[in-house]
C-alpha positions in Angstrom: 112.0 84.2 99.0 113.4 87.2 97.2 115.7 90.0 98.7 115.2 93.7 99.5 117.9 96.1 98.2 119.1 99.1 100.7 117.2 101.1 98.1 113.9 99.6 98.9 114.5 99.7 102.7 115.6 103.2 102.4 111.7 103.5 100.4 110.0 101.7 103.4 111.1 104.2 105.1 110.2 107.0 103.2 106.8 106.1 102.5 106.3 105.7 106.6 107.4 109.0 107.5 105.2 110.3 104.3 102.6 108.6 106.0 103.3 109.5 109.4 103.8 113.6 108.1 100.4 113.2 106.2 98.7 112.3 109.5 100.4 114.6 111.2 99.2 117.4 109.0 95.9 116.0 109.0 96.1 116.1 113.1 97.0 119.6 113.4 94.1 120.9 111.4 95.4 121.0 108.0 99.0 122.0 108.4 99.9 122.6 104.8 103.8 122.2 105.5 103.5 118.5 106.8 100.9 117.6 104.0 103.1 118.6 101.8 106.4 117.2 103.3 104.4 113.8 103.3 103.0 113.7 99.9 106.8 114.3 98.6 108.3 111.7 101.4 105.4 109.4 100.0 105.7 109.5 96.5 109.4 109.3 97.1 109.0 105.9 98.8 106.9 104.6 96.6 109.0 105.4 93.5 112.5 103.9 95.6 109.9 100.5 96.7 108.8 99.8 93.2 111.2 101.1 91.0 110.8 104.4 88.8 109.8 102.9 85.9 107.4 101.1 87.5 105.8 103.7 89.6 105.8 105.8 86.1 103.6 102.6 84.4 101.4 102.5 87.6 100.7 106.7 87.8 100.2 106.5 83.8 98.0 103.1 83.2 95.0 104.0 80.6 92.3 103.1 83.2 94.2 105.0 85.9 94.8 108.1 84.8 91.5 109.9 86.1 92.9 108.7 89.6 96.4 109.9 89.0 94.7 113.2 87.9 93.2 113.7 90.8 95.9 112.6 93.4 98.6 114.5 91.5 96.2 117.8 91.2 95.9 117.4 94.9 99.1 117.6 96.1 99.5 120.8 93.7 96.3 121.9 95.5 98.0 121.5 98.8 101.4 122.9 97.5 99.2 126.0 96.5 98.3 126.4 99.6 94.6 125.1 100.1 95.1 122.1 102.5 91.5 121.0 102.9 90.4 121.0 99.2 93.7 119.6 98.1 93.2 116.6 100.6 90.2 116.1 99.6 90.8 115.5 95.6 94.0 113.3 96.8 91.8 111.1 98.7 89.6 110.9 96.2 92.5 110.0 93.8 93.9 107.7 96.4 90.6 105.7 96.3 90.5 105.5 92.7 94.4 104.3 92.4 93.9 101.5 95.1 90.7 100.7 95.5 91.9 97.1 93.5 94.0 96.7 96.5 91.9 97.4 99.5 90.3 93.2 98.8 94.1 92.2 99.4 94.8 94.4 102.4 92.0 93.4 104.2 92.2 89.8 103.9 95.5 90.1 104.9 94.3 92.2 107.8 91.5 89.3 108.5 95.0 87.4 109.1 96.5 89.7 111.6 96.1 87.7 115.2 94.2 90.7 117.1 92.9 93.4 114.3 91.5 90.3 112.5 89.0 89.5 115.5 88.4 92.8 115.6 87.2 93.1 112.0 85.2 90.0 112.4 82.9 91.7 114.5 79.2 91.5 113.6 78.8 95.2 112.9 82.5 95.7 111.7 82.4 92.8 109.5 79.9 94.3 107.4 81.4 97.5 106.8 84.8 96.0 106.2 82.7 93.2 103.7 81.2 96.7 101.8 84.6 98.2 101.4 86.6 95.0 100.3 84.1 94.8 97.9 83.1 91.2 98.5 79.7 90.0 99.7 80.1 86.1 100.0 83.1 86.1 101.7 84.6 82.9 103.3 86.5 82.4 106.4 89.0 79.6 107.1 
């Protein structure tokens, strides 16, 4: 297996209070302080998990950059003080950065011993099917 450095546990952590503030924020109507304190925590993560330079190369890729554009000018949104528009365009940014993950994280999901029933569903599956993207899927 490979090792985790303190500097990527201390990233783990990051991101999940980034994520937890973002909630939060999203929670309590908008709250533009705790949108904003978990886009920083978030970013900040990310960059400790993956590296700088990496996170730099994954921001910056050719096909990625409308994405980036659109995540980054949301969190300057939010920072200016429009909450609700800013989440918006990072959302939509969000979706264009990962959306090559969401296959992976669902199947892995599938895997999980109670949320993996629970996406097999009949009318869950189907939803789940659309947003991974994959339409003869396979179960083992």
């Amino acid at each position: 297996m490979f090792e985790i450095t303190d500097t990527q546990k201390i990233g783990v952590g990051l991101a999940g209070f980034g994520i937890f503030f973002l909630f939060l924020g999203v929670i309590l109507i908008f709250d533009k302080s705790l949108l904003a304190l978990g886009n920083i925590l978030f970013l900040s993560g990310l960059g400790c998990v993956i590296g700088r330079e990496r996170t730099i190369r994954f921001f910056f890729q050719r096909h990625k950059i409308k994405g980036s554009i659109a995540f980054f000018g949301g969190i300057i949104v939010v920072l200016i003080g429009w909450p609700l528009v800013g989440m918006i365009i990072e959302t939509y940014g969000f979706i264009l950065l990962f959306s090559g993950f969401f296959p992976v994280a669902i199947n892995f999901l599938r895997r999980v011993p109670v949320l993996g029933s629970l996406l097999n569903l009949p009318g869950i599956s189907a939803l789940v099917d659309r947003l991974a993207g994959d339409s003869n899927r396979t179960t083992v």
